[in-house]
Structure formats: structure tokens, C-alpha cells
C-alpha positions as a Markdown table, in Angstrom:
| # | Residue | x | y | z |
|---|---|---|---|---|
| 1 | Unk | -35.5 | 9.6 | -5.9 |
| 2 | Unk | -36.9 | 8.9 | -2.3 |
| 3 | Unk | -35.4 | 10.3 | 0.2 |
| 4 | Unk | -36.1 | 6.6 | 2.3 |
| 5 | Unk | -35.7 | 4.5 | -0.5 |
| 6 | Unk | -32.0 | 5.6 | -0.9 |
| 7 | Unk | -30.8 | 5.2 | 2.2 |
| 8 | Unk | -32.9 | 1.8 | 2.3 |
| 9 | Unk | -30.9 | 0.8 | -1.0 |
| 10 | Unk | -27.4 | 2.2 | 0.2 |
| 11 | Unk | -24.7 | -0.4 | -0.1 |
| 12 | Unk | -23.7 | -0.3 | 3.6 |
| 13 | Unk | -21.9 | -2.9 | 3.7 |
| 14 | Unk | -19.6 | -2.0 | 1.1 |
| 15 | Unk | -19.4 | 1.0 | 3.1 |
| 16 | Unk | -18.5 | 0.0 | 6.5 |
| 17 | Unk | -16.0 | -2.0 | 4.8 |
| 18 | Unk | -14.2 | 1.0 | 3.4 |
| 19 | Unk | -14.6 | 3.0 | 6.7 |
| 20 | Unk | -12.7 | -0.3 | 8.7 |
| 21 | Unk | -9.8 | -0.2 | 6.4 |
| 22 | Unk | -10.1 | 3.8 | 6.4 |
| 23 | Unk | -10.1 | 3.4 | 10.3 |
| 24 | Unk | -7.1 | 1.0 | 10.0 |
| 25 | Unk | -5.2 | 3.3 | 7.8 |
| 26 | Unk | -5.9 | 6.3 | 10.4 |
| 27 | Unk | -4.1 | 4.1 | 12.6 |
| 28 | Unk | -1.2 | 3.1 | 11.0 |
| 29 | Unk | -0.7 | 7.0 | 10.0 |
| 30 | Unk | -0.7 | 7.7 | 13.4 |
| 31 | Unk | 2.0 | 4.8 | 14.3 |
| 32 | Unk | 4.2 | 5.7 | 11.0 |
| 33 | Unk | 4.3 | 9.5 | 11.9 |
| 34 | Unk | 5.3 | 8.9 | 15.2 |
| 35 | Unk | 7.6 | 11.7 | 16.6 |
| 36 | Unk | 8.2 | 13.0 | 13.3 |
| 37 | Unk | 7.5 | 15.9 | 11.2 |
| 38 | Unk | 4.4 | 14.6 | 10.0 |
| 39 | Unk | 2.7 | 13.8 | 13.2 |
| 40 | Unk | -0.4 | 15.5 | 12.5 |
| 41 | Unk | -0.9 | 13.9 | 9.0 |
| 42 | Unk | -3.4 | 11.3 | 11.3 |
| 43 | Unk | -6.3 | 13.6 | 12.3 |
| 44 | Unk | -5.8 | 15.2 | 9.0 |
| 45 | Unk | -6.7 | 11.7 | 6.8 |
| 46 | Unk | -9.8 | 11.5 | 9.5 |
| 47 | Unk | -10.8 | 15.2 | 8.2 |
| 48 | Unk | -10.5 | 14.4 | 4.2 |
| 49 | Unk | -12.3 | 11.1 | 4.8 |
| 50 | Unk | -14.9 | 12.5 | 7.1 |
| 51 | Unk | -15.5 | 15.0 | 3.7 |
| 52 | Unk | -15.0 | 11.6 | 1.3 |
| 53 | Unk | -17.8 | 10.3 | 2.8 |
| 54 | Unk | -20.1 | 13.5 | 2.4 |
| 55 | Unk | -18.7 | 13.2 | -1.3 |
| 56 | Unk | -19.3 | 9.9 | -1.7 |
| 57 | Unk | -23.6 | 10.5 | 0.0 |
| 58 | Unk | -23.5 | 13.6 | -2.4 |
| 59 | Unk | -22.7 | 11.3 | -6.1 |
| 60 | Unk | -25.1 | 8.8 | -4.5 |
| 61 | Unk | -27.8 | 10.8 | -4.6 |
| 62 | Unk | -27.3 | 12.0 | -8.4 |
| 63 | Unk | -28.5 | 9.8 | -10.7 |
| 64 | Unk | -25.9 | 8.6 | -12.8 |
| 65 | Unk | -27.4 | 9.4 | -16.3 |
| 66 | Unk | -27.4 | 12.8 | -15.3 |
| 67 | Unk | -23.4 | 12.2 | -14.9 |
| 68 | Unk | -23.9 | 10.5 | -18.1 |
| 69 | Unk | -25.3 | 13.4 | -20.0 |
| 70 | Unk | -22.7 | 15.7 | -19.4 |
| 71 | Unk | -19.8 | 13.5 | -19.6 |
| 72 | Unk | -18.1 | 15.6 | -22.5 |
| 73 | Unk | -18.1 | 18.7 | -21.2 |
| 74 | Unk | -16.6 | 17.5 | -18.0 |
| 75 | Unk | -13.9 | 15.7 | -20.0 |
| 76 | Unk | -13.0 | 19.2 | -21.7 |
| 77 | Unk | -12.9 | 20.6 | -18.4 |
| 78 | Unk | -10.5 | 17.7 | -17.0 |
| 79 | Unk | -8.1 | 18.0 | -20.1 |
| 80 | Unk | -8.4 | 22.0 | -19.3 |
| 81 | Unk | -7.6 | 21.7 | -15.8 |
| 82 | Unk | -4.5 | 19.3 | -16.4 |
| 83 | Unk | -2.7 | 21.5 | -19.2 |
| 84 | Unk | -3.1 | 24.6 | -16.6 |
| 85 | Unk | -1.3 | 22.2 | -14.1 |
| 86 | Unk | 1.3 | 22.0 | -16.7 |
| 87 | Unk | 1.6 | 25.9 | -16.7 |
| 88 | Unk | 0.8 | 27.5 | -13.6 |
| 89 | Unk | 0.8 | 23.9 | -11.2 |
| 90 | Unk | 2.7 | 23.8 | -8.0 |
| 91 | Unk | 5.9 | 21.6 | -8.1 |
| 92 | Unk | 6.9 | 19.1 | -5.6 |
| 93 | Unk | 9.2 | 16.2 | -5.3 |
| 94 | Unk | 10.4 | 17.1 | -8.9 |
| 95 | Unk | 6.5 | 16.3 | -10.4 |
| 96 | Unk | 4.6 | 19.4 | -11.3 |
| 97 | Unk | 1.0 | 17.6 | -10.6 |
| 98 | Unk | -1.2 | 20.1 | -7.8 |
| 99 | Unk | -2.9 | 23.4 | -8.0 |
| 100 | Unk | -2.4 | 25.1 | -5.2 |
| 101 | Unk | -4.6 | 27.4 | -3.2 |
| 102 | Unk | -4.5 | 30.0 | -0.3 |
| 103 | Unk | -4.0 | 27.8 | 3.3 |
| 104 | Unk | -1.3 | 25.0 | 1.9 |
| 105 | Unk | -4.6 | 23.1 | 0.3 |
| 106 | Unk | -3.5 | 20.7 | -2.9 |
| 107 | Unk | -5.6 | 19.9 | -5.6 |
| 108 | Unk | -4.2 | 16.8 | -7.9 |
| 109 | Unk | -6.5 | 17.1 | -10.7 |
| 110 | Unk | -5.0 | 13.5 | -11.9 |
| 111 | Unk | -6.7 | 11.8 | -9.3 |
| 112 | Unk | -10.4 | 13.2 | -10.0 |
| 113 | Unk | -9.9 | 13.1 | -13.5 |
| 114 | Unk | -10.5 | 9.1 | -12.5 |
| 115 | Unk | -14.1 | 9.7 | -12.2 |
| 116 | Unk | -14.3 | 11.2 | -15.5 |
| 117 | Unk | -12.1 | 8.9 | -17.5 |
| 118 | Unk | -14.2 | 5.9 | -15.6 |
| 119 | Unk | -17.8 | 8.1 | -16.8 |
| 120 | Unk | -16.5 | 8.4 | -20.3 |
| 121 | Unk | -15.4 | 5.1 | -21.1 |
| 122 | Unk | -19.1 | 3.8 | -20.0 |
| 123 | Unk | -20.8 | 6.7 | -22.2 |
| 124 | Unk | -18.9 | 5.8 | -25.2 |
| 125 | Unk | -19.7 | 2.1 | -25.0 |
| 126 | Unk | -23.1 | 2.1 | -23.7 |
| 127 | Unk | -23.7 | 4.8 | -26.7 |
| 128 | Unk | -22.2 | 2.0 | -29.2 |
| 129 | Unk | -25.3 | -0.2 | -29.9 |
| 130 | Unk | -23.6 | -3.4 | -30.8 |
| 131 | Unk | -23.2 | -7.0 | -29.1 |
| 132 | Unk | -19.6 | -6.7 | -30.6 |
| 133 | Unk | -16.8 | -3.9 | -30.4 |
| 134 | Unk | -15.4 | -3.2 | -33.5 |
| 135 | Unk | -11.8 | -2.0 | -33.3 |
| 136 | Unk | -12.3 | 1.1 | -34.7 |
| 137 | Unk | -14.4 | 1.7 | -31.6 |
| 138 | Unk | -12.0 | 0.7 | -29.3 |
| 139 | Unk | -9.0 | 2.4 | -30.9 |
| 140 | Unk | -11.3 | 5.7 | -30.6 |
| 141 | Unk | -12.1 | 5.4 | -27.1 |
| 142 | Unk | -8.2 | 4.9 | -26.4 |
| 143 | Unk | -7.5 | 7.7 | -28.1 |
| 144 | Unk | -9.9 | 9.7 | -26.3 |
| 145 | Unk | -8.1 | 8.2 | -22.9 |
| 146 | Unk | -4.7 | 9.0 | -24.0 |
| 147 | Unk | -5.1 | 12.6 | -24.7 |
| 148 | Unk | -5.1 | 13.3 | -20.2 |
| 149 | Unk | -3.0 | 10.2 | -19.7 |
| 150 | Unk | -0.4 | 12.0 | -22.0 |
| 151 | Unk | -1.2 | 14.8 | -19.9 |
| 152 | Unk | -0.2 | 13.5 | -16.8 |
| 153 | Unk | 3.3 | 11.4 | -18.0 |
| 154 | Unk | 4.1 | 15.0 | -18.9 |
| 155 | Unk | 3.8 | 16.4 | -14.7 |
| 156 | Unk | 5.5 | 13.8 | -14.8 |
| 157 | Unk | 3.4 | 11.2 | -13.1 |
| 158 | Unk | 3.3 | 7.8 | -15.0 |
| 159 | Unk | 1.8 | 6.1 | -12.4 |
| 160 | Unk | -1.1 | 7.5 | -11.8 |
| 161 | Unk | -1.6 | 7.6 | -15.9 |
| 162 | Unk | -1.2 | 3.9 | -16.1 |
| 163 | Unk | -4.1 | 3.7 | -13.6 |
| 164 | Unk | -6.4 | 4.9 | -16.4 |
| 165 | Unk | -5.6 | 1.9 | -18.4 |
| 166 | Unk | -7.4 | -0.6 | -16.3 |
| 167 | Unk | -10.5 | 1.3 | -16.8 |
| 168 | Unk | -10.4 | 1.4 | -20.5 |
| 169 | Unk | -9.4 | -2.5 | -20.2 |
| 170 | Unk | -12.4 | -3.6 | -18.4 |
| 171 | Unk | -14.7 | -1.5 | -20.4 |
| 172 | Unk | -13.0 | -2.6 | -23.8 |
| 173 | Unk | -13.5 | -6.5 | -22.3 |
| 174 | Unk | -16.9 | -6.5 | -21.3 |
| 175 | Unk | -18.0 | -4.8 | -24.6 |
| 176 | Unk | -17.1 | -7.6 | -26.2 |
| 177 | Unk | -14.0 | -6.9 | -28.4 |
| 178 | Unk | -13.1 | -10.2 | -30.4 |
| 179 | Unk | -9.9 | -12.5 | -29.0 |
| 180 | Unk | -8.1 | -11.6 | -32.0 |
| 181 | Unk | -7.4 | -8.2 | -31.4 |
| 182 | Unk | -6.5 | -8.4 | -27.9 |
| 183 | Unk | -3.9 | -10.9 | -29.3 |
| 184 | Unk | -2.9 | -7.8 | -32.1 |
| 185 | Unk | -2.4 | -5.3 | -29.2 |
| 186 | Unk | -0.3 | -7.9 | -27.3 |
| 187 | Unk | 2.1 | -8.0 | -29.8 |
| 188 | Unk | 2.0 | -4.1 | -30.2 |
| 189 | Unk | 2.4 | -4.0 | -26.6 |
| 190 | Unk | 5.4 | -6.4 | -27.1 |
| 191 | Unk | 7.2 | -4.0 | -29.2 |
| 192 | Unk | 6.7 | -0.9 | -27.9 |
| 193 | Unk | 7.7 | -1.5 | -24.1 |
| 194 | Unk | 10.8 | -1.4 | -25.2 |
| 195 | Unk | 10.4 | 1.9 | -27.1 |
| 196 | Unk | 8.8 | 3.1 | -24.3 |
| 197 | Unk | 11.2 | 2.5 | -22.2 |
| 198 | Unk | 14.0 | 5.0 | -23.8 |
| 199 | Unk | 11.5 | 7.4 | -23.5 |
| 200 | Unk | 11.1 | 7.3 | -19.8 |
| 201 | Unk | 12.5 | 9.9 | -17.5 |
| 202 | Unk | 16.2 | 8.7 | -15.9 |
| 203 | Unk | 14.9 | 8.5 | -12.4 |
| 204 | Unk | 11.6 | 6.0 | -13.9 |
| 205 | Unk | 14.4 | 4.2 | -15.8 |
| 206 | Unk | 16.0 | 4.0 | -12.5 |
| 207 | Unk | 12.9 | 2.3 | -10.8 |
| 208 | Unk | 12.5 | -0.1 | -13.1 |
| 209 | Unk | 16.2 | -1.5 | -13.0 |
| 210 | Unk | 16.0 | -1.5 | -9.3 |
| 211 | Unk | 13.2 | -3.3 | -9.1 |
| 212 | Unk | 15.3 | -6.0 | -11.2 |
| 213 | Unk | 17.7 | -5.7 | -8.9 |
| 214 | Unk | 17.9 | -3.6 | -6.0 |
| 215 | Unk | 21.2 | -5.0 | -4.8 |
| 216 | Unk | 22.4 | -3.0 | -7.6 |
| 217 | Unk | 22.4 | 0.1 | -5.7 |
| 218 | Unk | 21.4 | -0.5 | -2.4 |
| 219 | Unk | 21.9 | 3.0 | -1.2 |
| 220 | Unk | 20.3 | 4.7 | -3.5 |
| 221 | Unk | 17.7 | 3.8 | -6.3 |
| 222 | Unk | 17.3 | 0.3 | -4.0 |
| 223 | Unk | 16.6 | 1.5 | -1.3 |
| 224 | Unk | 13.0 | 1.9 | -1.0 |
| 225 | Unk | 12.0 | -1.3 | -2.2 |
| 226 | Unk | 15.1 | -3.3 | 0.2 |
| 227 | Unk | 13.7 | -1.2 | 3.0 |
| 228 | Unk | 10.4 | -2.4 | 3.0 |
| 229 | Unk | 10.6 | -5.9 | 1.9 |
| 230 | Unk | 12.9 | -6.1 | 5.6 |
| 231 | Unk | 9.8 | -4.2 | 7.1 |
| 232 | Unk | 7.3 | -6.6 | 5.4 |
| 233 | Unk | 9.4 | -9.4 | 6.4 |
| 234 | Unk | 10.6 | -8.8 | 9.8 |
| 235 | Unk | 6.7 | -8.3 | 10.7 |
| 236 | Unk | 6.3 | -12.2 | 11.1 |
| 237 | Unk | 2.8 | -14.1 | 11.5 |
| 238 | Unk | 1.3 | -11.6 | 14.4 |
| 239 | Unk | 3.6 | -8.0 | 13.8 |
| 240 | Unk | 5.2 | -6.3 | 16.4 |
| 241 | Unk | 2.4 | -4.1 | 17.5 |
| 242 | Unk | 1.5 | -0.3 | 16.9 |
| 243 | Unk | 4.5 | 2.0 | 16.9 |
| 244 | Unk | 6.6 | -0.9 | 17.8 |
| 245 | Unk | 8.0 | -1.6 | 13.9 |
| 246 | Unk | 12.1 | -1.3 | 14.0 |
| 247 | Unk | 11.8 | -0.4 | 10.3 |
| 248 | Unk | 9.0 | 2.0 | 10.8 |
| 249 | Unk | 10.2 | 3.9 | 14.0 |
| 250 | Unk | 14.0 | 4.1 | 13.2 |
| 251 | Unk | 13.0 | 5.7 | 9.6 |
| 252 | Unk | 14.6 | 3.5 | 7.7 |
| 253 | Unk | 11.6 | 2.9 | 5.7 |
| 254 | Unk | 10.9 | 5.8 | 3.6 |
| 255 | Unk | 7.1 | 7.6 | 3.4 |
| 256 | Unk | 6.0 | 4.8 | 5.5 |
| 257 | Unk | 2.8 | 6.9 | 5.9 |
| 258 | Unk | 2.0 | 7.3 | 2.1 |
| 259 | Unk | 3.2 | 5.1 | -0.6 |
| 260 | Unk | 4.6 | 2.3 | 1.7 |
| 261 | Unk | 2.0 | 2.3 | 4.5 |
| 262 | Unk | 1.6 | -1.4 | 3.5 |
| 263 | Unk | 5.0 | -1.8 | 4.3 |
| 264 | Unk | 4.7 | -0.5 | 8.0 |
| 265 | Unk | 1.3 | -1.8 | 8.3 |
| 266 | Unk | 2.7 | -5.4 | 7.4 |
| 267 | Unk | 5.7 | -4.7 | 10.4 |
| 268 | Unk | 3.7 | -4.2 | 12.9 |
| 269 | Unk | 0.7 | -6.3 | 12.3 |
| 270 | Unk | 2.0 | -9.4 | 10.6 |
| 271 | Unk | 0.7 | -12.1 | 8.2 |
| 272 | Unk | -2.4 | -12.4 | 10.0 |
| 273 | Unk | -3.2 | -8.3 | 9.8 |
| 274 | Unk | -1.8 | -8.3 | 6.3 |
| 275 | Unk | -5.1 | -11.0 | 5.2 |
| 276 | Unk | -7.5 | -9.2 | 7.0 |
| 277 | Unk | -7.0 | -6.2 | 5.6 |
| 278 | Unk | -6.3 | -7.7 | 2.0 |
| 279 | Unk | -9.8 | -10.0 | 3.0 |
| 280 | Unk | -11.4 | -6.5 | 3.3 |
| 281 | Unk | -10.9 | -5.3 | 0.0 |
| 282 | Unk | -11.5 | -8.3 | -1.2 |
| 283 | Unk | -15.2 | -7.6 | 0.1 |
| 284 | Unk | -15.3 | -4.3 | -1.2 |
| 285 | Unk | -14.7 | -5.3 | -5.1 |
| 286 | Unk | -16.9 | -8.4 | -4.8 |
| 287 | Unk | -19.6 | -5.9 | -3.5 |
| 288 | Unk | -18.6 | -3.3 | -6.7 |
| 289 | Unk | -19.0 | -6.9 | -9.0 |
| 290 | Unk | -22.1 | -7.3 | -7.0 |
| 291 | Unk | -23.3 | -3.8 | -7.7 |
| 292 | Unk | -22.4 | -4.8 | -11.6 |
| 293 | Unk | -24.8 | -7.5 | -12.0 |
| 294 | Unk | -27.6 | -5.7 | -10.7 |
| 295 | Unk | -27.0 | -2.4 | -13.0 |
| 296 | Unk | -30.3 | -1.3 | -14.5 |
| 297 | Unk | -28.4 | -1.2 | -18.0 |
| 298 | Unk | -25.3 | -1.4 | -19.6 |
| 299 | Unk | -23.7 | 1.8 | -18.6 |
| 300 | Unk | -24.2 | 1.2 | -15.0 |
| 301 | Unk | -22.3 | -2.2 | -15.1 |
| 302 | Unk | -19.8 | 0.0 | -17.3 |
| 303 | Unk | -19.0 | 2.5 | -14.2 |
| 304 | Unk | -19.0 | -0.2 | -11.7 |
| 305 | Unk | -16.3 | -2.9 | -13.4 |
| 306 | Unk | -15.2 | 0.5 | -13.9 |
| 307 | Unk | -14.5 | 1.4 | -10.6 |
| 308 | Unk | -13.5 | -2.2 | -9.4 |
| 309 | Unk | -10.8 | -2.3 | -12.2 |
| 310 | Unk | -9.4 | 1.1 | -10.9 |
| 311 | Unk | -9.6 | -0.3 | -7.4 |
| 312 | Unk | -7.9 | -3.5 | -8.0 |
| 313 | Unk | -5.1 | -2.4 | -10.4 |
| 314 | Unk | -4.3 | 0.4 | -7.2 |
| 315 | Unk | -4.2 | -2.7 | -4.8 |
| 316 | Unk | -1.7 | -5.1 | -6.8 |
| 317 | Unk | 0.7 | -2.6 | -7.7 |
| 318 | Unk | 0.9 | -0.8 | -4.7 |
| 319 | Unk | 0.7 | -4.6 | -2.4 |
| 320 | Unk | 3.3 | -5.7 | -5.4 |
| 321 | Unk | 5.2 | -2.8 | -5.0 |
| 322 | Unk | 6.1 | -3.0 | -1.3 |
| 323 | Unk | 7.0 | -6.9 | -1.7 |
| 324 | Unk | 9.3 | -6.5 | -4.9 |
| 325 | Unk | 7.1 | -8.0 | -7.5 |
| 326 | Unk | 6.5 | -4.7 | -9.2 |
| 327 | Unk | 8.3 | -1.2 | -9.7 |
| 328 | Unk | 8.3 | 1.6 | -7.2 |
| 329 | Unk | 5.6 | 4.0 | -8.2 |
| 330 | Unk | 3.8 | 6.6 | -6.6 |
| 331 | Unk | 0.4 | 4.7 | -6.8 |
| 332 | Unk | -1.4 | 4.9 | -3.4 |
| 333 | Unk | -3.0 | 2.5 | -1.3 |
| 334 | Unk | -7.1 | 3.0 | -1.8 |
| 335 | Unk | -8.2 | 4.9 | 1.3 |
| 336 | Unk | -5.1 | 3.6 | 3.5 |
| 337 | Unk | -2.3 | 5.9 | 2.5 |
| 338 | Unk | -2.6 | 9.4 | 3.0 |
| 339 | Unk | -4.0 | 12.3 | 1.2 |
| 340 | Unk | -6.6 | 13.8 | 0.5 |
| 341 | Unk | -7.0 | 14.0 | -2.9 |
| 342 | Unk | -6.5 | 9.8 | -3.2 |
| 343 | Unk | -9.0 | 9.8 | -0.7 |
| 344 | Unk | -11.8 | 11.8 | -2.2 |
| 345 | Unk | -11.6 | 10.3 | -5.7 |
| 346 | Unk | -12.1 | 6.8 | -4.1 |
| 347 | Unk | -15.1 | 7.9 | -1.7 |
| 348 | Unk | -16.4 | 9.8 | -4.7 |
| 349 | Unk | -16.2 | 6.3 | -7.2 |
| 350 | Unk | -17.8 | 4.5 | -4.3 |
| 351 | Unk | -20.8 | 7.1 | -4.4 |
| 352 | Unk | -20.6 | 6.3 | -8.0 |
| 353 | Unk | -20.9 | 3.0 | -7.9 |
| 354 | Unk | -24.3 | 3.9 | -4.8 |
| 355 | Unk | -25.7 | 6.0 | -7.4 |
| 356 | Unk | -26.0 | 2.8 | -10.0 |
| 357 | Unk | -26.8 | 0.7 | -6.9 |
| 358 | Unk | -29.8 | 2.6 | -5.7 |
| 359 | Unk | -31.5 | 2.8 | -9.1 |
| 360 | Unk | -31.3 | -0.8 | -9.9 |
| 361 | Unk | -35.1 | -1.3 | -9.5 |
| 362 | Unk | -36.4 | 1.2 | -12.0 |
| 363 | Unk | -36.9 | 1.0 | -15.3 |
């Protein structure tokens, strides 16, 4: 590819969109970490995303077909890599889910295994040369996405396993499966939530009925979620300014610089913060869509919807989360809550998406 013609064709304004809410994030990091423990975590995010967007320029610059072609073996590797987390991982927070090497650096295979699941479900269907998806076809592919998603409810970490499922979703829906089935896996669905559910771990189970009802145990499984709809609350229409959130500063809000960012974000900046920074990924998956519609072929609008599916299911449950409309899980805030490993897999999808984006014009 030209050197000129991809930076010519780079999406950049779906990239300075995700460096303001990156830059917004770095902020709010700062402000949550304040005189605590954690006080460097700020400069740290601006390292991992200054690498996230070296990432992201590298995957641009591939073409995605070469991705494409060598999507199985990279599976095999992904399923490899999580059953040695299993084994040899390093456990924290009572989840066995990082790999840990020399210098304290993490390596949470679950969150780049993201990329792959997103690569494999458009290889599978833009290999199946039909205007309609059988459901044999579809029951394969979520086979083939269960095997790591089992995986990872083992660590265990069922959140970020149930953020697989969007991606097979929107591939499964765009392919074209009839009405009919999606009616037959509702009612599947419909019976085995509740199946499901005795076969959650005591502390999920524990989520769950808090969520329900938090006053139930205020000082314990509540908590969390009464903590930060009082911090989402108490933020009003304008906040109460950077490092100035009661809820934030006093700790009372737990991991307000991870998981709940939104929560001290929406304390100290208000109503009117809270839309602009739910305005700006707003922009960012209407320019993935975007990015969709002008895919050279079917795979490409595969890894986008991909990709924006991903994005959008992280968004609602963690924006849900915070304001008691969905369970506590440990589902991150795209390139707002900190780490680095959340960060690069996002930067590294965006490339993704770059990669379809600058090839739209050939043939």
C-alpha cells in the first residue's frame, strides 16, 4: 500500500475522537487517584495509550486479508495462551486471568483474544457463500466462540466472556440468519438463564441479586453500585469540578479509577460532561458504521460491525452498570478506565477497522 495514500485514507476523525476521550480519561485518573496509592496510575494510562496508538498505526498498515488468512492458527494460539493462564496465570482479586512477566507487566490474554474472536467470526461467514445463514452455520461458529469464552468463565471472568457474544450477534445478524431462529434461541435463552444461574460462582450470584436490590446489603455486596449511583447523582447538571467529587476524594466510591471511572467522571463533571463524552462515542461507532458501508467486501463490513458491537456492548454495560440498570461486572470503560491491556485491544480494533478503511478503493 502507499505509503501517502494511507495516511491520506486514515480515519482521523475517528481517531482524534478516541484520543479526546483518551485525554479525558487521563484526567479523570489523575483526579480519582488523588493522594492515594495509585497516584501514578495517570502517566501510566498516557504511556499504554501512547503504545495503543503505535498498535493501532501498526494493524492499519496490514492489510486485513493477510489477518484473514491466518485467522486459525491465531485462534489455536489464543485457546493455547488462555488454558496456560489457567495453569501457570498470575492470580489477583480472586480471578486467575494475567500472565505475568519480569518488571510487574500484566498480560490479560482475554482482552486480545477480542481481536481474534472479532477476525474469526468474519472469516467464517465471509467463507460461507450464501445470501442466507443456515443454522447449522451459525450453531458452528458459536461453537467455535464458546470453546475461549468457556475459557475465560473458568479464570473466572464472565464478563469479559459475555463481551464475545456481541460480536458473534452482529456477525450472525448481518449474515442473514432467518427471524425464526433467533425466535428458537430466545426461548433457549429463556430457559437456560436460569440454569445458568446455579452454575454461577457465589460472589457473581451475589452481583446479580444486589443489582435487584442493593438495599439488601448495603455494606457489603451493595455497596458498589449505592456508592456510585450517589456519585453519579450528587454530580448535578455542571459536576463539582476536578478532584472536587465528595464521593470520589473521600473513597467511598470504590476503583473510581477503573471499573467506575464513569461514576467519578459523572461527580465531578455533571450531566452536561456525562453527554459529551457519551456524544463522543457516539461519533466514534457511527464512524466504525461508516467504515462498514464502505468495506471493499463482506469480510471487511464483518470486522467493522464487529468492532462497533464490541464497543457498544462495553459502553452500555459499563454506563448501565454505574447507574443501576445492569449488574456489577468487571467490564471496562473503552479507552477511559485504566489498563493497559483494555487499552491496547481497543487501539488495536480501531487499527483494524483503518486497515478495512484504507483499502476500500481497491478491487
Amino acid at each position: 500500500m502507499n505509503k501517502l495514500k494511507g495516511v491520506r485514507d486514515f480515519d482521523w476523525a475517528m481517531f482524534t475522537v478516541a484520543l479526546v476521550i483518551c485525554g479525558i480519561g487521563v484526567v479523570q485518573i489523575y483526579s480519582a487517584t488523588l493522594d492515594t496509592s495509585f497516584l501514578g496510575s495517570w502517566w501510566k494510562q498516557a504511556v499504554y495509550i501512547g503504545a495503543g496508538i503505535g498498535l493501532m498505526w501498526i494493524i492499519a498498515h496490514i492489510d486485513y486479508h493477510l489477518l484473514l488468512a491466518r485467522t486459525w492458527p491465531m485462534y489455536l494460539v489464543t485457546v493455547v495462551l488462555l488454558i496456560v493462564v489457567l495453569v501457570f496465570g498470575r492470580r489477583a482479586f480472586g480471578s486467575t486471568r494475567w500472565i505475568g512477566f519480569p518488571g510487574g507487566f500484566r498480560f490479560q490474554v482475554s482482552e486480545f483474544a477480542k481481536l481474534v474472536i472479532v477476525l474469526v467470526v468474519a472469516r467464517y461467514l465471509s467463507d460461507v457463500r450464501a445470501d442466507v445463514l443456515e443454522i447449522k452455520d451459525a450453531a458452528k461458529l458459536a461453537g467455535i466462540v464458546l470453546i475461549p469464552m468457556a475459557l475465560i468463565v473458568k479464570e473466572p471472568d464472565l464478563g469479559t466472556a459475555l463481551t464475545y457474544v456481541p460480536i458473534l450477534l452482529c456477525g450472525v445478524l448481518i449474515a442473514g440468519l432467518r427471524w425464526k431462529y433467533w425466535a428458537m434461541m430466545g426461548a433457549v435463552a429463556v430457559v437456560v438463564l436460569p440454569l445458568a444461574f446455579t452454575s454461577l460462582q457465589p460472589y457473581q450470584k451475589a452481583r446479580i441479586v444486589s443489582f435487584l436490590d442493593p438495599g439488601r446489603d448495603p455494606q457489603g455486596t451493595g455497596y458498589q453500585l449505592i456508592q456510585s449511583k450517589i456519585a453519579v447523582g450528587s454530580g448535578g447538571t455542571w459536576g463539582k469540578g476536578v478532584t472536587k467529587g465528595t464521593q470520589t476524594q473521600l473513597r467511598f466510591l470504590p476503583v473510581p479509577h477503573t471499573d467506575f471511572i464513569f461514576s467519578a467522571f459523572a461527580e465531578e463533571h455533571g450531566f452536561v460532561g456525562v453527554m459529551f463524552v457519551l456524544s463522543l462515542y457516539f461519533i466514534l461507532l457511527m464512524q466504525i458504521v461508516q467504515n462498514a458501508q464502505t468495506s471493499p467486501d463482506r469480510a471487511g463490513v464483518f470486522i467493522c460491525m464487529g468492532v462497533g458491537g464490541l464497543v457498544l456492548f462495553h459502553i452500555l454495560v459499563n454506563v448501565g452498570m454505574v447507574v443501576g440498570r445492569m449488574p456489577v461486572t468487571g467490564i471496562p470503560l473503552p479507552l477511559m478506565s485504566y489498563g493497559g491491556s483494555s487499552v491496547w485491544s481497543t487501539f488495536l480494533m480501531l487499527g483494524l477497522v483503518n486497515s478495512v478503511r484504507v483499502r476500500r478503493f481497491v478491487n
